[in-house]
N, C-alpha and C positions, 0 to 999 in steps of 0.2 A: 418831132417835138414831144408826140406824146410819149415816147420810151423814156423820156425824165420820168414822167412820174410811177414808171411800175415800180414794183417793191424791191425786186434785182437791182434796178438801178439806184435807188433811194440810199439803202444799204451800202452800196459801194462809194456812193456822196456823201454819207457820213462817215465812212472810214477816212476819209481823202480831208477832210475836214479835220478831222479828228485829229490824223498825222499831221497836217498844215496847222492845228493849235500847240502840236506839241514841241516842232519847231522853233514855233513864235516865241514862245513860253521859254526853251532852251535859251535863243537868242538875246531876249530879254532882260534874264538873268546874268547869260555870261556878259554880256556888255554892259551891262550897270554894274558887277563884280569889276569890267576892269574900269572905271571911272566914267563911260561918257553917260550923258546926261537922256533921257528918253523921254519927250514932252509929250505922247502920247503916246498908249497901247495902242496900236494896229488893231481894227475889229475886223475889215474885209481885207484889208492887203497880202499882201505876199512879202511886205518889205516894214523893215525897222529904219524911221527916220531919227537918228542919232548923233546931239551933239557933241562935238566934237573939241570946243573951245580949251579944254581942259589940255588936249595935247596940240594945239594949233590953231593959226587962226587964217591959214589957206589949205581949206581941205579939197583942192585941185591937186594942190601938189601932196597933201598924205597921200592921197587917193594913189598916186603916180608912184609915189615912194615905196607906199605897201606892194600893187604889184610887181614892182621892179625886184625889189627886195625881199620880198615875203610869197608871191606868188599867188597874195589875195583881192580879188576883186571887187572892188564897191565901188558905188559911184559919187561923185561930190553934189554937195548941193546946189552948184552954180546948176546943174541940169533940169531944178525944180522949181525953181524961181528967184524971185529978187529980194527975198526976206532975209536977212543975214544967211547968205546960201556960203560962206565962206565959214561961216560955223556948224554946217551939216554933212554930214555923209550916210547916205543910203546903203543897207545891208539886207539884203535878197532872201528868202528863206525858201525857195522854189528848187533847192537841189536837196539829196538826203543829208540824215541826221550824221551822217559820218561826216561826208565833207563838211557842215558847219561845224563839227568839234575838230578838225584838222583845221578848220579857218582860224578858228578861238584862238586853236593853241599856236598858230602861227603868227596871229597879232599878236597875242601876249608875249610870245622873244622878240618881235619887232619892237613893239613898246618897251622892250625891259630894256632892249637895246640902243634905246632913243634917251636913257636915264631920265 
């Protein structure tokens, strides 16, 4: 427990941080670019909870649609609880910055293709 706090380690927890803000931050942007709605900034998480109501209003089956179709993975709200969990979908930012800009751009022709 105590190698958290040497200075080697500190440094390497703020770089780690630093790339998990800048994720968040990509995320953030691209999915309020394509319309859904973002009722809060994530400050600890790993994850963009994102309304979804704009394109749907069972986001089990976008969720199912997008992988089938798109080869993107998110999960619905039903798995967060019982507050309009049919208007949410969970967006992961725990893999690199590439794969999130290959997710973007993979929901944005699934969406374009959903008119």
């Amino acid at each position: 427990a105590l190698a958290c706090f040497l200075p080697e380690t500190l440094v390497l927890l703020e770089e780690r941080r630093a790339e998990f803000r800048r994720r968040r931050d990509y995320l953030l942007a691209a999915l309020t670019s394509l319309g859904f709605g973002i009722p809060a900034k994530p400050e600890g998480a790993f994850y963009v909870y994102a309304d979804c109501s704009r394109y749907t209003t069972d986001s089990f089956t976008f969720a199912r649609e997008l992988i089938d179709e798109a080869g993107v993975a998110i999960t619905p709200g039903i798995d967060f609880g019982h507050a309009a969990p049919e208007k949410y979908l969970r967006f992961s930012y725990t893999t690199s910055m590439e794969r999130l800009e290959e997710g973007m751009r993979r929901l944005r022709e699934f969406l374009a293709k959903r008119g």
